[in-house]
HTML snippet that shows the backbone in 3Dmol.js (N, CA, C, O; Angstrom):
<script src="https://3Dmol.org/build/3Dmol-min.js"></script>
<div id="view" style="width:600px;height:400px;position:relative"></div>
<script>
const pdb = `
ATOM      1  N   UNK A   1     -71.709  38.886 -81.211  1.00  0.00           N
ATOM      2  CA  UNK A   1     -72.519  39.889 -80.578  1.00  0.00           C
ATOM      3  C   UNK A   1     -72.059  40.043 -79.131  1.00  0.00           C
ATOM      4  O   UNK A   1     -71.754  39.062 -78.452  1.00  0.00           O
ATOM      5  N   UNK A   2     -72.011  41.402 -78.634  1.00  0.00           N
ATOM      6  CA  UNK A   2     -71.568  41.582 -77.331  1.00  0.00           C
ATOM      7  C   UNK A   2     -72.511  40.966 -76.372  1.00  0.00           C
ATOM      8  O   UNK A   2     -73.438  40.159 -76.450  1.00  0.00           O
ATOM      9  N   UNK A   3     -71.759  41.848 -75.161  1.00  0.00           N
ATOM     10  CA  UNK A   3     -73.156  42.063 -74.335  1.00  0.00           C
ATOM     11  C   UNK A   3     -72.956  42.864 -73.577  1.00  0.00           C
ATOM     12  O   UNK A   3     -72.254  43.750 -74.064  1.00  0.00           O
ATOM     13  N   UNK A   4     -73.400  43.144 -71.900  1.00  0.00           N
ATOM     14  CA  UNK A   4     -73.288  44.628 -70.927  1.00  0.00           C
ATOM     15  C   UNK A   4     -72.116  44.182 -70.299  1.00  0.00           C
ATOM     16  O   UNK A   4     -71.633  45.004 -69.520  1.00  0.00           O
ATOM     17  N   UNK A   5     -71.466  43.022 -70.422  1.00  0.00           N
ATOM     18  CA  UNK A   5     -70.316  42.737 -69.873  1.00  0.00           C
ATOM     19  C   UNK A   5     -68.978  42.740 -70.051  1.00  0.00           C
ATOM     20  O   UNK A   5     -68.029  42.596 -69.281  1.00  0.00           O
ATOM     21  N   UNK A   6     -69.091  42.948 -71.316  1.00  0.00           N
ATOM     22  CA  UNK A   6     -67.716  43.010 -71.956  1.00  0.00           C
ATOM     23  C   UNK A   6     -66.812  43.373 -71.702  1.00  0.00           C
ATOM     24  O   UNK A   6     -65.787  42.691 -71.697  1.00  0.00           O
ATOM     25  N   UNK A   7     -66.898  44.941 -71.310  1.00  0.00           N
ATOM     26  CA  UNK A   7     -65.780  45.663 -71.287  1.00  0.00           C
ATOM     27  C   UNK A   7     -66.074  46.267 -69.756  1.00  0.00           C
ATOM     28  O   UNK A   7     -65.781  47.451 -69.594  1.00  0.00           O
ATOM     29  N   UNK A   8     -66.431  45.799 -69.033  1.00  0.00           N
ATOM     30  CA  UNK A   8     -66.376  45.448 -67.458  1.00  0.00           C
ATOM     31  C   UNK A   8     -65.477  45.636 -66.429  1.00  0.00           C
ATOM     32  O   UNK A   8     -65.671  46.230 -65.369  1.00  0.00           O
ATOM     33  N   UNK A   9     -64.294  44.982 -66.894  1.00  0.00           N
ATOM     34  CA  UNK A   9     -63.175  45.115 -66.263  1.00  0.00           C
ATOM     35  C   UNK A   9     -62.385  46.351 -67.012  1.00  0.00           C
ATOM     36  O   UNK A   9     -61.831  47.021 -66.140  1.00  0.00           O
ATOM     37  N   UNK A  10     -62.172  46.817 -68.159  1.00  0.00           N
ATOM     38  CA  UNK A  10     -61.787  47.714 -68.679  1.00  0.00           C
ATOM     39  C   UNK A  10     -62.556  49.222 -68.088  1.00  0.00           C
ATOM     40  O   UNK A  10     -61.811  50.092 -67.636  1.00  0.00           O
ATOM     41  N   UNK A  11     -63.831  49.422 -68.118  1.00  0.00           N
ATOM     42  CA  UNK A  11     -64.674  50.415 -67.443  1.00  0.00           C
ATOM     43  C   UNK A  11     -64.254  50.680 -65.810  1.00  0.00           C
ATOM     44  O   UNK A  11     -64.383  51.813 -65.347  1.00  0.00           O
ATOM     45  N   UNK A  12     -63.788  49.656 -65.040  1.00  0.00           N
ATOM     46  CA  UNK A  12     -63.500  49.470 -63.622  1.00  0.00           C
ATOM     47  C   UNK A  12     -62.121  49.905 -63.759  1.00  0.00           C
ATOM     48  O   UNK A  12     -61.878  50.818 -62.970  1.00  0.00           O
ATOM     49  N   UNK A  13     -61.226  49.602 -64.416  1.00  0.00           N
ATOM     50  CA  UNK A  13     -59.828  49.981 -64.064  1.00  0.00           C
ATOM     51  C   UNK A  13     -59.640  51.746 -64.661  1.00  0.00           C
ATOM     52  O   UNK A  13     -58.824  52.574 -64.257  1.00  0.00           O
ATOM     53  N   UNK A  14     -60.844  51.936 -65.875  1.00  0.00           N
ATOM     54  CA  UNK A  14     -60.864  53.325 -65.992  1.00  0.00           C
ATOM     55  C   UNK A  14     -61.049  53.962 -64.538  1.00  0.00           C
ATOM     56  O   UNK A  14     -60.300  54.437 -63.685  1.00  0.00           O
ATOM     57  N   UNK A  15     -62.024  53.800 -64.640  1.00  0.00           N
ATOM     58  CA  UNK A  15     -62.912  54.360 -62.859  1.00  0.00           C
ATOM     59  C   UNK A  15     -61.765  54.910 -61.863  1.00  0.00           C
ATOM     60  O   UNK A  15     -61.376  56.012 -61.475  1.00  0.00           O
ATOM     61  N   UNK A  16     -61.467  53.699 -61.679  1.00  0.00           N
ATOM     62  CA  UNK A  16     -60.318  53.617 -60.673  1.00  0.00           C
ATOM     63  C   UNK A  16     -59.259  54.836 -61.368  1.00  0.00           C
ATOM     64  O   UNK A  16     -59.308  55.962 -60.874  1.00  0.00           O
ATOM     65  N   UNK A  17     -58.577  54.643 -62.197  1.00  0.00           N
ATOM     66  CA  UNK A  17     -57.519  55.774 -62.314  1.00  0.00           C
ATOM     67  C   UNK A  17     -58.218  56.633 -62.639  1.00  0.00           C
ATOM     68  O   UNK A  17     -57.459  57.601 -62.583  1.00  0.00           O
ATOM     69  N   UNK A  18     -59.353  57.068 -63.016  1.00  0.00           N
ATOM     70  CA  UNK A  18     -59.641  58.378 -63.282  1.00  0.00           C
ATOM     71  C   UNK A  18     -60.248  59.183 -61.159  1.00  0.00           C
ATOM     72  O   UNK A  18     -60.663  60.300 -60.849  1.00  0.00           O
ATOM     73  N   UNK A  19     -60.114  58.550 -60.717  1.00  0.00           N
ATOM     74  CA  UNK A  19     -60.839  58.521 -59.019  1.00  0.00           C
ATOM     75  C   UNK A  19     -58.939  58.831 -58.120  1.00  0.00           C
ATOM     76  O   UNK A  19     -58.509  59.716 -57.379  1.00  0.00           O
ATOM     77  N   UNK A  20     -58.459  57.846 -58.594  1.00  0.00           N
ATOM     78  CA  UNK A  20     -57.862  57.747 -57.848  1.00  0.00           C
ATOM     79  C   UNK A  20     -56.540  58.587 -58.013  1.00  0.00           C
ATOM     80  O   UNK A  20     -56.129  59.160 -57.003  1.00  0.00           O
ATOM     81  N   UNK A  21     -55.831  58.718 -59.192  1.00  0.00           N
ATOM     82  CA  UNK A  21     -54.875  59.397 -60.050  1.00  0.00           C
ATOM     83  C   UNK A  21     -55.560  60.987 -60.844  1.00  0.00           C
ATOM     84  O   UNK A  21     -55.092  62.090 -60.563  1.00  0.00           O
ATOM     85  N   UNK A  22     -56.483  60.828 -61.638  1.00  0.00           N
ATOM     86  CA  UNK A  22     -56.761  62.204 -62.349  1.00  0.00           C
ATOM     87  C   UNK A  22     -57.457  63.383 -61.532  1.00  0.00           C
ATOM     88  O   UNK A  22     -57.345  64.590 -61.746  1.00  0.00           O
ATOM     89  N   UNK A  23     -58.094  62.838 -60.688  1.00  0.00           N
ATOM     90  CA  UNK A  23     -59.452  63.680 -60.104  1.00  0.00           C
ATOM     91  C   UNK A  23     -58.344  64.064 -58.253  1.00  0.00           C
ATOM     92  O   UNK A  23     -58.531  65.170 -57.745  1.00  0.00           O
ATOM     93  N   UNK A  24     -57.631  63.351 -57.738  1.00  0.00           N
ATOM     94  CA  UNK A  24     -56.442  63.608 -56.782  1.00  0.00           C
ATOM     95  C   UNK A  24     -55.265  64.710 -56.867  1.00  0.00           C
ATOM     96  O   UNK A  24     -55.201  65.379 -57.898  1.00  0.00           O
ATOM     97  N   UNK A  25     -54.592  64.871 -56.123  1.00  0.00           N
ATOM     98  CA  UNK A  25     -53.155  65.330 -55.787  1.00  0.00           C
ATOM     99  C   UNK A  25     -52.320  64.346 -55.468  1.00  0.00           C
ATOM    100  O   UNK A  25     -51.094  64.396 -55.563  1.00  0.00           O
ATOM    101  N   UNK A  26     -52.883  63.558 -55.137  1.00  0.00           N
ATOM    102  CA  UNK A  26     -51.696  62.068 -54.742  1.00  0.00           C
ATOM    103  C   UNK A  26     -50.752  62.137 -55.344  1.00  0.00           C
ATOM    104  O   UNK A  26     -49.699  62.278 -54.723  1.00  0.00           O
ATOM    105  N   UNK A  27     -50.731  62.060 -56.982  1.00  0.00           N
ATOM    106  CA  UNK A  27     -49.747  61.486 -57.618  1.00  0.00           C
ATOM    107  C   UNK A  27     -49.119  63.042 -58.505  1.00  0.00           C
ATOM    108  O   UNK A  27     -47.987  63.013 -58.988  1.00  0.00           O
ATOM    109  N   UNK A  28     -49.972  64.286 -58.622  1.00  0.00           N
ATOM    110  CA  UNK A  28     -50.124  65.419 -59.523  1.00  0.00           C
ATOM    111  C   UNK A  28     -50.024  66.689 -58.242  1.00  0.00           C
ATOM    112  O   UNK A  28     -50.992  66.649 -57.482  1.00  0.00           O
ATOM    113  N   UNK A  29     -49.130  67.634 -57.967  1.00  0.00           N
ATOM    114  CA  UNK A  29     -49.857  68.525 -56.648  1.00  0.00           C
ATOM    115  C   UNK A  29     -50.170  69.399 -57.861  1.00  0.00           C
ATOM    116  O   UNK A  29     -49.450  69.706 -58.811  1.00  0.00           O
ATOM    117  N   UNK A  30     -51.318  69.688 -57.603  1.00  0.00           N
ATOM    118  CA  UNK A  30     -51.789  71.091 -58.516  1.00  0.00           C
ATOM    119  C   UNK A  30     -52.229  70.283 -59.785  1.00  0.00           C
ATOM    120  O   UNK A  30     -52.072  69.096 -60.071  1.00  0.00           O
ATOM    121  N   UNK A  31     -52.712  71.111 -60.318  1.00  0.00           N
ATOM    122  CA  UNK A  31     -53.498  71.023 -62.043  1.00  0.00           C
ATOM    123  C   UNK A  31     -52.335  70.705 -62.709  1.00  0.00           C
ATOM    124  O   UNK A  31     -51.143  70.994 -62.600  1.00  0.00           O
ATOM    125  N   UNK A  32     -53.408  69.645 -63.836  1.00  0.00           N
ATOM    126  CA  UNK A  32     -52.310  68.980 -64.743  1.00  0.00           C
ATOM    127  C   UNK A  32     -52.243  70.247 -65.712  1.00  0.00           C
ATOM    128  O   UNK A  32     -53.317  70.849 -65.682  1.00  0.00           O
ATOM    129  N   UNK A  33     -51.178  70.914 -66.679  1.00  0.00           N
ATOM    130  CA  UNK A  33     -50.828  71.929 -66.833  1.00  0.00           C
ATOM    131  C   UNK A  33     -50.484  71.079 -68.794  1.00  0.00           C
ATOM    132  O   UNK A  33     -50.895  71.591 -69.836  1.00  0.00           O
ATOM    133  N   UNK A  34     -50.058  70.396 -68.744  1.00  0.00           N
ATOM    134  CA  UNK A  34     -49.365  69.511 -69.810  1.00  0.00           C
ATOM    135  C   UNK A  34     -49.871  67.766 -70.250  1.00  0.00           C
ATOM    136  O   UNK A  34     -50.689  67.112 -69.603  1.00  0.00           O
ATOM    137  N   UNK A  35     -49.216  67.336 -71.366  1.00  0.00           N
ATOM    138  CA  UNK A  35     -49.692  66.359 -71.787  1.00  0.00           C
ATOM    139  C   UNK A  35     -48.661  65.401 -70.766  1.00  0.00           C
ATOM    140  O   UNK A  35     -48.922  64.346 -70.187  1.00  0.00           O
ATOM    141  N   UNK A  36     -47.301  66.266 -70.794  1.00  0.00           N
ATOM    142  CA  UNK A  36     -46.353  65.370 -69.756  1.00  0.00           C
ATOM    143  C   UNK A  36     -46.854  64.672 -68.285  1.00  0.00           C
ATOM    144  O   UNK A  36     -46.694  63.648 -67.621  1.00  0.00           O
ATOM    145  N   UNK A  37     -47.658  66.123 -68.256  1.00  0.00           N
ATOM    146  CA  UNK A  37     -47.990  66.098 -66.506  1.00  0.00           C
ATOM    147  C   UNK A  37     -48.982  64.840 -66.156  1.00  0.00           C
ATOM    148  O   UNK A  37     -48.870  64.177 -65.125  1.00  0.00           O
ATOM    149  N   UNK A  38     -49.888  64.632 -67.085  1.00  0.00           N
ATOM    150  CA  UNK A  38     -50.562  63.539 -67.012  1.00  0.00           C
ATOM    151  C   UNK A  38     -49.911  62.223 -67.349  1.00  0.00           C
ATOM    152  O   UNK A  38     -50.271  61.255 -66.679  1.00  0.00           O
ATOM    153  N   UNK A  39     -49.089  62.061 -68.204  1.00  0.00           N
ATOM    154  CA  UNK A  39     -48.096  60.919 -68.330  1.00  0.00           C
ATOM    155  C   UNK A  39     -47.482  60.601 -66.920  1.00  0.00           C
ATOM    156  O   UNK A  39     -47.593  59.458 -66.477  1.00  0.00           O
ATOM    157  N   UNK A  40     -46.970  61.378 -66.350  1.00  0.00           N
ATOM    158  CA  UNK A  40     -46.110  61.166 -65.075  1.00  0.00           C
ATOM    159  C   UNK A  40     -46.727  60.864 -64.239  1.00  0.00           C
ATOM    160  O   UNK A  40     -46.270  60.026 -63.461  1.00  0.00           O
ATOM    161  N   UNK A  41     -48.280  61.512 -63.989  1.00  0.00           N
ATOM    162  CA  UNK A  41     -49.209  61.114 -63.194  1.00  0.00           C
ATOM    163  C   UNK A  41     -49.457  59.637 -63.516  1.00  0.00           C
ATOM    164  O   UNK A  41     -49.449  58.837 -62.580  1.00  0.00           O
ATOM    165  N   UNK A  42     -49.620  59.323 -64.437  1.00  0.00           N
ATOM    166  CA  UNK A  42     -50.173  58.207 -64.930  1.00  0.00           C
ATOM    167  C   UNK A  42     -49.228  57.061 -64.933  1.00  0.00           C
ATOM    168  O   UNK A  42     -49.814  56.044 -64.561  1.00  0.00           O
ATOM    169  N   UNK A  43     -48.023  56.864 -65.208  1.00  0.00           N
ATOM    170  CA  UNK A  43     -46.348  56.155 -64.547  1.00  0.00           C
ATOM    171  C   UNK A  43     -46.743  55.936 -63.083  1.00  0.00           C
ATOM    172  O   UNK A  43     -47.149  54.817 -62.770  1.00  0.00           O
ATOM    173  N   UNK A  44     -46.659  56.944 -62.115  1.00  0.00           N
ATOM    174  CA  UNK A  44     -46.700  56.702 -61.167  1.00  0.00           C
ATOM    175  C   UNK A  44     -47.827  56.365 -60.293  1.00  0.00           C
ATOM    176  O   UNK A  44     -47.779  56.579 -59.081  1.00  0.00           O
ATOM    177  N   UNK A  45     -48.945  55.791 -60.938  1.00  0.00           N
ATOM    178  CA  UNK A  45     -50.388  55.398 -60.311  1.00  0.00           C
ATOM    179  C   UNK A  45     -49.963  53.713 -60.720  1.00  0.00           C
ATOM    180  O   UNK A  45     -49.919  52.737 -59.972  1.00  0.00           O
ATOM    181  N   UNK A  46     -49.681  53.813 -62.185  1.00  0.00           N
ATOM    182  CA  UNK A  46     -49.173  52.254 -62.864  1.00  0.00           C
ATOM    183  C   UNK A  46     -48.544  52.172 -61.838  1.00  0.00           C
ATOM    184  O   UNK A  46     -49.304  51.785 -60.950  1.00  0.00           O
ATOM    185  N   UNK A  47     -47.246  52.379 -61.368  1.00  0.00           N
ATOM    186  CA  UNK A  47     -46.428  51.752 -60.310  1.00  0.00           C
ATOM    187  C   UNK A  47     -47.090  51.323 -59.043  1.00  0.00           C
ATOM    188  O   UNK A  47     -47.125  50.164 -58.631  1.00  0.00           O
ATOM    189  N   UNK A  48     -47.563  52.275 -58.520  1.00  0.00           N
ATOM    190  CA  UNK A  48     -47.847  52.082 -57.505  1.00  0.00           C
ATOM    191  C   UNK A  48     -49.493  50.896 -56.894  1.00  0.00           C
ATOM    192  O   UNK A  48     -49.944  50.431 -55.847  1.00  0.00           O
ATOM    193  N   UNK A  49     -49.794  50.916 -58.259  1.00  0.00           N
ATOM    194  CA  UNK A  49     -51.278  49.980 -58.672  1.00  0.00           C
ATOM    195  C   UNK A  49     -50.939  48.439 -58.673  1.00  0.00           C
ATOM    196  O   UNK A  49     -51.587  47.526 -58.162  1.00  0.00           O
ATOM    197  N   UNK A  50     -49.487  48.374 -59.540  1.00  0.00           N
ATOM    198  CA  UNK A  50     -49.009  47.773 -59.822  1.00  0.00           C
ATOM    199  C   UNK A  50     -48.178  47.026 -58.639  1.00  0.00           C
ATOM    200  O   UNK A  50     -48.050  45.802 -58.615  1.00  0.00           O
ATOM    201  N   UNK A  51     -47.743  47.718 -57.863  1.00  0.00           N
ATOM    202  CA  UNK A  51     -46.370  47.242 -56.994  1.00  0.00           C
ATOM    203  C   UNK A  51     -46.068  47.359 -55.522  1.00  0.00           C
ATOM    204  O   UNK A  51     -45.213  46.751 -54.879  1.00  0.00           O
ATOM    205  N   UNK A  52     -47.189  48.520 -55.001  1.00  0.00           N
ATOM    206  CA  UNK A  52     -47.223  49.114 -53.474  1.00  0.00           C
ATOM    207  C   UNK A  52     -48.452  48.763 -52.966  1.00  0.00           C
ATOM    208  O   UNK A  52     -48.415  48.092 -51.934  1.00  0.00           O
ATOM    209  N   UNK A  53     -49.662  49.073 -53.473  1.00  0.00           N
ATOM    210  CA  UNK A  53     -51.015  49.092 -52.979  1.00  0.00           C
ATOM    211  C   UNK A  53     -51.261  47.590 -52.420  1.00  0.00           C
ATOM    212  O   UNK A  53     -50.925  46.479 -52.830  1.00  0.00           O
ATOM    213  N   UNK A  54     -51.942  48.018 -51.387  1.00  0.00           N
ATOM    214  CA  UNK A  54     -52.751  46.394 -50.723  1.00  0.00           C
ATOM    215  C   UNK A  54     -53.435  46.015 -51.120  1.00  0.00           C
ATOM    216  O   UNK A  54     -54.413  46.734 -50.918  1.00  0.00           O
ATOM    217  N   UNK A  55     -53.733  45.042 -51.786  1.00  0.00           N
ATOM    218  CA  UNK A  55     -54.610  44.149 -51.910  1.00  0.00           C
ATOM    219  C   UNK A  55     -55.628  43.084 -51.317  1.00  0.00           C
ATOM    220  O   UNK A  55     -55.530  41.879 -51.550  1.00  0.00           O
ATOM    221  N   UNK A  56     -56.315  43.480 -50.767  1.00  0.00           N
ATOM    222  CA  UNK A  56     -57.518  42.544 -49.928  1.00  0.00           C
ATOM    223  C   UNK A  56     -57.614  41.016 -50.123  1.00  0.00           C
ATOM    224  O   UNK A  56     -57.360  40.070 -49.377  1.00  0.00           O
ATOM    225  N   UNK A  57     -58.149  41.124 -51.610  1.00  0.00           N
ATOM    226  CA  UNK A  57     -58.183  39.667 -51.690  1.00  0.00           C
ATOM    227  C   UNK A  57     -56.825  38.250 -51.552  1.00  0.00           C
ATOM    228  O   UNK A  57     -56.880  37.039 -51.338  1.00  0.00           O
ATOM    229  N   UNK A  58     -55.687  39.265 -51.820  1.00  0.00           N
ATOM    230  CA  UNK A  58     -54.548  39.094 -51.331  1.00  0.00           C
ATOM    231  C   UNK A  58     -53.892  38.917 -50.367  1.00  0.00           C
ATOM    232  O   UNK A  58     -52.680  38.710 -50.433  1.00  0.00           O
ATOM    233  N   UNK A  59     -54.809  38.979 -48.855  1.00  0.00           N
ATOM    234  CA  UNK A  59     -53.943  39.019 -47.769  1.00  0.00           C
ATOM    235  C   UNK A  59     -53.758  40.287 -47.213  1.00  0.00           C
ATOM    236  O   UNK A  59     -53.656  40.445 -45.996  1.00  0.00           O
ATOM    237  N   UNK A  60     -53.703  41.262 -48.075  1.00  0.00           N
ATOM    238  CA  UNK A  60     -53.226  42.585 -47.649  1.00  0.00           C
ATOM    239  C   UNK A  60     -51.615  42.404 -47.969  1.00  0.00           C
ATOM    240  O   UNK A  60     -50.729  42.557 -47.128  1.00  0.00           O
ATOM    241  N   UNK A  61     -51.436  42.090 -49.193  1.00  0.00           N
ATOM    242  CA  UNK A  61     -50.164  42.424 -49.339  1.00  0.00           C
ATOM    243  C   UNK A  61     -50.037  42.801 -50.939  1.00  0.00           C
ATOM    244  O   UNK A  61     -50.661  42.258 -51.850  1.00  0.00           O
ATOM    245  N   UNK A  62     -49.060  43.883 -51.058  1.00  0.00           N
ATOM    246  CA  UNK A  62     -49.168  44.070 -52.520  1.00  0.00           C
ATOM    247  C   UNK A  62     -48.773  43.365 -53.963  1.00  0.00           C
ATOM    248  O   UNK A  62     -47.726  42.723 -54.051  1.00  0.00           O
ATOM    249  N   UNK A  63     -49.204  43.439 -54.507  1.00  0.00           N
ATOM    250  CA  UNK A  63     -49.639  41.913 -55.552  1.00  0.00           C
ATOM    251  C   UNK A  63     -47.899  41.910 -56.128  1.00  0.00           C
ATOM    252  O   UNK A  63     -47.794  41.126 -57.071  1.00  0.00           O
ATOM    253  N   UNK A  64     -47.126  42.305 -55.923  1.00  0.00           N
ATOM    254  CA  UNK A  64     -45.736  42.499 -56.656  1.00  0.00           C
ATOM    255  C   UNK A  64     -45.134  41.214 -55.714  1.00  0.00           C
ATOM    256  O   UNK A  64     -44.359  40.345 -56.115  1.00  0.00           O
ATOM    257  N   UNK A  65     -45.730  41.346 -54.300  1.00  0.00           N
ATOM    258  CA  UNK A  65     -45.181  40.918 -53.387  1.00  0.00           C
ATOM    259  C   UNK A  65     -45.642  39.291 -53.373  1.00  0.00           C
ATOM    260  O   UNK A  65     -44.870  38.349 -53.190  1.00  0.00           O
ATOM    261  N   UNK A  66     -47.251  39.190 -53.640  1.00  0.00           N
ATOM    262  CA  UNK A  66     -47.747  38.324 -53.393  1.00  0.00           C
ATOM    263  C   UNK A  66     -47.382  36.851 -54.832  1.00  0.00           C
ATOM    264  O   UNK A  66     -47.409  35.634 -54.652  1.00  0.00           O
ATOM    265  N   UNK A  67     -47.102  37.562 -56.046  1.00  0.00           N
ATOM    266  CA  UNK A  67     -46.204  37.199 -56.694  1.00  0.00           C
ATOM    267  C   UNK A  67     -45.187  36.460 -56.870  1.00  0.00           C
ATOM    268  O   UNK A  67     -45.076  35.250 -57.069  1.00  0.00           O
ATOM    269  N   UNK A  68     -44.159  37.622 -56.745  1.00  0.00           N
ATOM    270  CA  UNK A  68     -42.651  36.657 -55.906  1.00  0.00           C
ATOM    271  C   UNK A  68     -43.011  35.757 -55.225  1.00  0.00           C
ATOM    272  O   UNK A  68     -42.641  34.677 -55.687  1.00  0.00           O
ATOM    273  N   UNK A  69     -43.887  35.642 -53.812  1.00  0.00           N
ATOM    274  CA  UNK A  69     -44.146  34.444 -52.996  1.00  0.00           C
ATOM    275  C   UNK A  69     -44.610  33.232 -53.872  1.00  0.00           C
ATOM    276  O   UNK A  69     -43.944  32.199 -53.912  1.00  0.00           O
ATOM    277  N   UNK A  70     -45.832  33.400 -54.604  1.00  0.00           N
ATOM    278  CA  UNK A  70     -46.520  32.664 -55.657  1.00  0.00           C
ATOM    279  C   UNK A  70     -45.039  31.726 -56.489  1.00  0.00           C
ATOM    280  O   UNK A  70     -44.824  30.520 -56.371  1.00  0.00           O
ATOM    281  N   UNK A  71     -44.457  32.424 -57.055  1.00  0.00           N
ATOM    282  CA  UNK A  71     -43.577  31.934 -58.265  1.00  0.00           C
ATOM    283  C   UNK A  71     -42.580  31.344 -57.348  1.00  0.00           C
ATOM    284  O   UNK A  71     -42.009  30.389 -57.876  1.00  0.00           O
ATOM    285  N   UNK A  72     -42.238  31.569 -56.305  1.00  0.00           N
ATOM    286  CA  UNK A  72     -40.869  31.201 -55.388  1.00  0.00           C
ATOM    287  C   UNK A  72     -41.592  29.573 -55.077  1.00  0.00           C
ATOM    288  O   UNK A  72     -41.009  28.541 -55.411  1.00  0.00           O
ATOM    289  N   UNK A  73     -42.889  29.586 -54.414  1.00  0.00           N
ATOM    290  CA  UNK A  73     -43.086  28.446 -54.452  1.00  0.00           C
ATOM    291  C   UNK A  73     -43.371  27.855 -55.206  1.00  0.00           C
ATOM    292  O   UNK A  73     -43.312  26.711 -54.756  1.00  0.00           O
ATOM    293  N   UNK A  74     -43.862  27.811 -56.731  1.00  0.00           N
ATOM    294  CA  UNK A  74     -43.360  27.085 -57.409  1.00  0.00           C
ATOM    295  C   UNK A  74     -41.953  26.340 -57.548  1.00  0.00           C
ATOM    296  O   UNK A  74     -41.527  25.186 -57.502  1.00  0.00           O
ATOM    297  N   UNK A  75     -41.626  27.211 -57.678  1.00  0.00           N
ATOM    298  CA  UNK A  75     -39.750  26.902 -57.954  1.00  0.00           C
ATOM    299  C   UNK A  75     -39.447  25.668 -57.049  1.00  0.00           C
ATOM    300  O   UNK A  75     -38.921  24.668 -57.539  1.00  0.00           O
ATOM    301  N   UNK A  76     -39.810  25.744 -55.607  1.00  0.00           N
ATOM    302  CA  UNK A  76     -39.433  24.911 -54.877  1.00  0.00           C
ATOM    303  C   UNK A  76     -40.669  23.429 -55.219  1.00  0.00           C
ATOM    304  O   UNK A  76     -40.497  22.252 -54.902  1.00  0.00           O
ATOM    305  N   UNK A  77     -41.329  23.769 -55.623  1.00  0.00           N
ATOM    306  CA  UNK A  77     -42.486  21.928 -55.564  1.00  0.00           C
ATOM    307  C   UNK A  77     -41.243  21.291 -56.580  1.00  0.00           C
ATOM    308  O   UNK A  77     -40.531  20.330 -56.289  1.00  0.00           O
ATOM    309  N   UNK A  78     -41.201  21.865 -57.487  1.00  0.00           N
ATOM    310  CA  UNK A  78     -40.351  21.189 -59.089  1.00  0.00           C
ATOM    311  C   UNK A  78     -38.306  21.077 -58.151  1.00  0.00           C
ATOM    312  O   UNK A  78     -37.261  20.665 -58.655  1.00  0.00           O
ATOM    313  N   UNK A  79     -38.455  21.399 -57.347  1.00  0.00           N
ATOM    314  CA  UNK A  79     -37.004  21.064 -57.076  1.00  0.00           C
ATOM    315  C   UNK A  79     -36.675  19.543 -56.410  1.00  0.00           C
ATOM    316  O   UNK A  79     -37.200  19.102 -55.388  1.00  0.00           O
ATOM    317  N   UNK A  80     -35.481  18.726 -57.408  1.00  0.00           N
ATOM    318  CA  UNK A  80     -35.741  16.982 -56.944  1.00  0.00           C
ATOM    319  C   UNK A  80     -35.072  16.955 -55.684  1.00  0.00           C
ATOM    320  O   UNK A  80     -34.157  17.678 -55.290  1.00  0.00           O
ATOM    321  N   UNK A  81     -35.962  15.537 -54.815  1.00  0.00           N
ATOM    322  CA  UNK A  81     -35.537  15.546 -53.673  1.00  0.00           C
ATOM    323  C   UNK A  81     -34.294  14.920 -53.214  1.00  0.00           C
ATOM    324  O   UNK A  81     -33.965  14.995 -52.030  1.00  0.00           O
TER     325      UNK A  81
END
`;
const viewer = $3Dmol.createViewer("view");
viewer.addModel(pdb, "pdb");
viewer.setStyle({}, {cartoon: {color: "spectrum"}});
viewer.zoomTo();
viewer.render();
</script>
């Protein structure tokens, strides 16, 4: 049995691209016209969601970035002395 929480994070990341990507020009200038046009819109919100945007809880740095740092130091604890 569910509950009001479930799909929580799924409802929030809708939100977000439908706010930030569908309902904008940011990523679309003008009306989406095509099924393409929204694909491309939608590529380039992924990217940029994904790979450019700041992240707060992060430092303010974008999570692509904060990443690499993350995994790099790993690499180095496991390297023998």
């Amino acid at each position: 049995m569910g509950d009001a929480y479930d799909n929580a994070l799924a409802e929030t990341i809708n939100g977000l691209y439908k706010a930030e990507c569908i309902r904008t020009t940011v990523f679309q200038s003008g009306p989406y016209k095509t099924i393409a046009d929204v694909e491309y819109a939608t590529a380039g919100w992924v990217d940029w969601y994904n790979n450019r945007r700041l992240h707060g809880s992060l430092g303010h740095v974008p999570p692509i970035e904060y990443e690499h740092v993350h995994y790099a130091s790993l690499t180095e604890q496991f390297q023998p002395a």
